[in-house]
N, C-alpha and C positions, 0 to 999 in steps of 0.2 A: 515145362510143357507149354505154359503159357507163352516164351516169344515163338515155337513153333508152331503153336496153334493160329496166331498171326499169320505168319505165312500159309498156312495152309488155308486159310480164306481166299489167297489170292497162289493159286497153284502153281502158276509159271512163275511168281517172285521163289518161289520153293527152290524150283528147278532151277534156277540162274544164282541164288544164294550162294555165299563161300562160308558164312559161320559153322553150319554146322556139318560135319564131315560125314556127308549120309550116301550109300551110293542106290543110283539109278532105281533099283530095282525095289531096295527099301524106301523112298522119295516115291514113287507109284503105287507100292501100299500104303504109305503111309494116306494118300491123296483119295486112296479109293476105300479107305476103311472111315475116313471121315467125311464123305459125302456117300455113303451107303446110310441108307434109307429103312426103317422098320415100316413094317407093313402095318402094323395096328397104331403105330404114333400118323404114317402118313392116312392112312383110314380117317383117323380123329379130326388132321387139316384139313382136308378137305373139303370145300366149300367156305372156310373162313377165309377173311380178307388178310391177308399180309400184312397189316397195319403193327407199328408198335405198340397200337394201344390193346392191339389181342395178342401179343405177346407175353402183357402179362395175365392173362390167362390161361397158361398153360397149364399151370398146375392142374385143371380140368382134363386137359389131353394127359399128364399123365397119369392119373388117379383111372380115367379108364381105360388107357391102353397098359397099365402095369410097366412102363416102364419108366426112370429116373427122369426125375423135371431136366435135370443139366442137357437126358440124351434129345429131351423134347426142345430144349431149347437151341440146340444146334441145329436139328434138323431143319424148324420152321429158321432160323436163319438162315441155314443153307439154300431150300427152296426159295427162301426172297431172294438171295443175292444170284442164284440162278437165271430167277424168273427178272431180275433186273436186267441182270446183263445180257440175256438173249432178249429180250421182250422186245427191241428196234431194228436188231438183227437182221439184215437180209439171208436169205437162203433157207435150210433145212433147218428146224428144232434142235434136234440130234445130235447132225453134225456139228452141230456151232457152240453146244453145251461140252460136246465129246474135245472139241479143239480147245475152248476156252477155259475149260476146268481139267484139260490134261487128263480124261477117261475113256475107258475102255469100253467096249460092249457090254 
C-alpha cells in the first residue's frame, strides 16, 4: 500500500503509471476514496494553520472527532497539498482542484 499511497498524493503520476495493473475506473476510486474528506476530522481543521508543527497535533483532532490519528493525518495532508498546489492558481477553486487531483463533483 505504501508505494501506492505515493502515487496517489500526486493523482496523474497514478493515472500515467504502468507498475501497477489497475484499470480506469478502479484508479478513480481509488483517488477519490483518498482525498474524501470526514466532516468531524475536517470541522476539527478548521481555522488551524497548515504548518508541520500542527501536524503533530493531531492526535487532538482525533481524540475529538473519534476517528483514527493515521485518518487525521491524511486528511490535513491532503488539504495542505491541495491548498498548495491551487493556492497561485489562475482561474476557478474548483475547477483547478477538480483537474489537478483528477476529481469528480
Amino acid at each position: 500500500f505504501a508505494l501506492l499511497e505515493r502515487l496517489l498524493t500526486v493523482p496523474t503520476k497514478l493515472s500515467e503509471q504502468m507498475i501497477f495493473q489497475i484499470d480506469e475506473q478502479t484508479k478513480h476510486m481509488l483517488i477519490e476514496k483518498y482525498y474524501d474528506l470526514d466532516d468531524s476530522v475536517i470541522r476539527e481543521l478548521l481555522g488551524r494553520k497548515l504548518s508541520s508543527r500542527h501536524r503533530k497535533d493531531l492526535d487532538e483532532v482525533a481524540e475529538k472527532s473519534g476517528a483514527p490519528l493515521r485518518c487525521c493525518r491524511r486528511q490535513f495532508d491532503n488539504v495542505r497539498r491541495v491548498f498548495k498546489t491551487v493556492e497561485e492558481m489562475p482561474g476557478n477553486v474548483v475547477a483547478n482542484i477538480r483537474t489537478a487531483f483528477l476529481l469528480s463533483d
